[in-house]
C-alpha positions in Angstrom: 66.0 86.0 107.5 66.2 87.3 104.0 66.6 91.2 102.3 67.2 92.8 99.0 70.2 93.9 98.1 71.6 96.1 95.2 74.6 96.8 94.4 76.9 97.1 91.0 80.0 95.0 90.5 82.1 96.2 87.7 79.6 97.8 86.3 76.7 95.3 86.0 73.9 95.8 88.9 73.0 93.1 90.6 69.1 92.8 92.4 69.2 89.6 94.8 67.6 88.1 97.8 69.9 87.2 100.2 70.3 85.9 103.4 71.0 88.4 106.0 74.1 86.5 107.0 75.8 85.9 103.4 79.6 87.1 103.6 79.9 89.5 100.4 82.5 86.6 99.1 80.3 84.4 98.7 77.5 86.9 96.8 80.7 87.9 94.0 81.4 84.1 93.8 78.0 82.3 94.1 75.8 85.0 92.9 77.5 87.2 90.4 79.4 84.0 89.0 82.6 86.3 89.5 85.4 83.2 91.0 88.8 85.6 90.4 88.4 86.9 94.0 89.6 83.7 96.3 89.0 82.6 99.4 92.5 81.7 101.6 92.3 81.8 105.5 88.6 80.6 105.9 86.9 83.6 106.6 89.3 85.0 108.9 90.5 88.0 107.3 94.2 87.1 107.7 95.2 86.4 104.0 93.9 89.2 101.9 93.5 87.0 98.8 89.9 87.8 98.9 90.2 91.7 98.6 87.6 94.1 96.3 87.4 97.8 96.3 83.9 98.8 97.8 83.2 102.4 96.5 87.0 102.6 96.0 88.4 101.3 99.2 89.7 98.2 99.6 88.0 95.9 101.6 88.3 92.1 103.1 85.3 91.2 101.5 85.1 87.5 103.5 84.4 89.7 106.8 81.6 92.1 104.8 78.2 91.0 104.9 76.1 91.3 101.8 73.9 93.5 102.8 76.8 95.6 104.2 77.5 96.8 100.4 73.9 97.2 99.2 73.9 100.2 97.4 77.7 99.9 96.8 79.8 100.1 93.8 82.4 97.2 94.0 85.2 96.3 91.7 86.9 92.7 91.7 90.1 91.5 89.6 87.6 90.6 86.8 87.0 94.7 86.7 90.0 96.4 86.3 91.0 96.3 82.9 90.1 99.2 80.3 88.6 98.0 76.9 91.1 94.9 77.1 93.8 96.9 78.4 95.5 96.0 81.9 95.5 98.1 84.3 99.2 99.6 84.6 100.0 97.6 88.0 98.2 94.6 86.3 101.2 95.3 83.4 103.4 95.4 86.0 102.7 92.6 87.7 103.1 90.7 84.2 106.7 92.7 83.3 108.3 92.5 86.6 107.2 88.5 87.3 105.0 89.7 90.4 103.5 86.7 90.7 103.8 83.1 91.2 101.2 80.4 91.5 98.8 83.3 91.4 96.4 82.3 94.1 97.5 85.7 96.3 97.6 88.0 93.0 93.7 89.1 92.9 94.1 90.7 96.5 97.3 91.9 96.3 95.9 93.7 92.8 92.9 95.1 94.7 94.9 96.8 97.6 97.8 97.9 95.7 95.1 99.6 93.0 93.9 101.4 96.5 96.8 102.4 97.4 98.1 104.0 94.0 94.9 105.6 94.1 95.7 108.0 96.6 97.1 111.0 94.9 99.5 111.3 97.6 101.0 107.4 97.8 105.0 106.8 98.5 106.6 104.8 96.3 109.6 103.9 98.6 110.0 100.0 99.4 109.0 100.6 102.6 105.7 102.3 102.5 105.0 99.7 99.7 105.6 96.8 102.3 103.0 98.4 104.6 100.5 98.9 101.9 100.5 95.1 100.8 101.0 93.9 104.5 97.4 93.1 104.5 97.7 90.3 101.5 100.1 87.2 102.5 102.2 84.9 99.8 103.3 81.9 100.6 105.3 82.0 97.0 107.5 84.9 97.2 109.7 87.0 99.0 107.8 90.0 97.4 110.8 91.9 95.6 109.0 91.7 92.3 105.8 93.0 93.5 107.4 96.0 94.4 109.2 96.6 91.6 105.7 95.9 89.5 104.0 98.8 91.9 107.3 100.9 91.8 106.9 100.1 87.8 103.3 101.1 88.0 103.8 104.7 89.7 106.0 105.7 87.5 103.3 105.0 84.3 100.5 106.6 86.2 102.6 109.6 87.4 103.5 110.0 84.0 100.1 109.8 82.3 97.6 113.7 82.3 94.7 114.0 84.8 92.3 112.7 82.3 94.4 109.4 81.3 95.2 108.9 84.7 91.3 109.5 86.1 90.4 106.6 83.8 92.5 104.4 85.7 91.6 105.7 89.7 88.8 103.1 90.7 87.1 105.7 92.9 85.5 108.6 91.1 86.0 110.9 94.8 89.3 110.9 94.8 90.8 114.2 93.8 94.0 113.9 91.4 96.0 117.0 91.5 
């Protein structure tokens, strides 16, 4: 059994046929072309690596149906630069060497954007640790990756409303 669907991802709209069963992984791979969010644990949910905001929120998207975001507005890793400017926790990532093979880096990107999102997010080592628990490495023992978010907090707490709206992926979340 087959429905439309539309939905926007990073910006472009999308209008497709799908099955009703399609996994919203394989529509941002397969569909949109879009191959920078990865598939890990085999569509179990239990690696992270395949991670997009939907509407803001970051989401598992091998355990979202398709038709589960029609009508959405979805961001992947191939979304979150500015004009050709990183994002400030992609910077990060970059200055403080939070990656390694790279394989994990699209998901942990994705939930730690969501997290630095919320107006009210702790940047202690230990609330960071819970935010990225979701997302596994098999590379790392995650220090620079906190650092890189620690790194990014600062440059968004630094930055006025309006610079620092430009860089929330959710457009209903309320910044002062």
């Amino acid at each position: 059994m087959k429905r439309t669907i539309k939905l926007s991802i990073n910006g472009e709209t999308f209008e497709e046929m799908v099955e009703l069963r399609m996994l919203l992984v394989d529509f941002i791979r397969d569909v949109a072309c879009l191959t920078g969010t990865h598939v890990g644990c085999g569509f179990e949910g239990r690696c992270g690596v395949c991670s997009v905001l939907v509407n803001g929120v970051a989401v598992k998207s091998c355990l979202m149906l398709a038709v589960q975001a029609d009508g959405a507005e979805i961001t992947t890793i191939e979304g979150l630069a500015l004009d050709g400017e990183l994002h400030p926790l992609q910077q990060a990532f970059q200055d403080k060497h939070g990656l390694q093979c790279g394989f994990c880096t699209p998901g942990f990107l994705i939930t730690l954007i969501d997290y630095l999102n919320d107006p009210n997010f702790d940047a202690s080592e230990v609330a960071i640790r819970h935010a990225m628990s979701g997302v596994l490495c098999r590379c790392t023992g995650y220090v620079h990756i906190i650092e890189a978010v620690q790194q990014a907090a600062e440059k968004l707490a630094s930055l006025g409303p309006t610079e620092r709206s430009q860089w929330v992926m959710n457009a209903g979340r309320n910044l002062t």
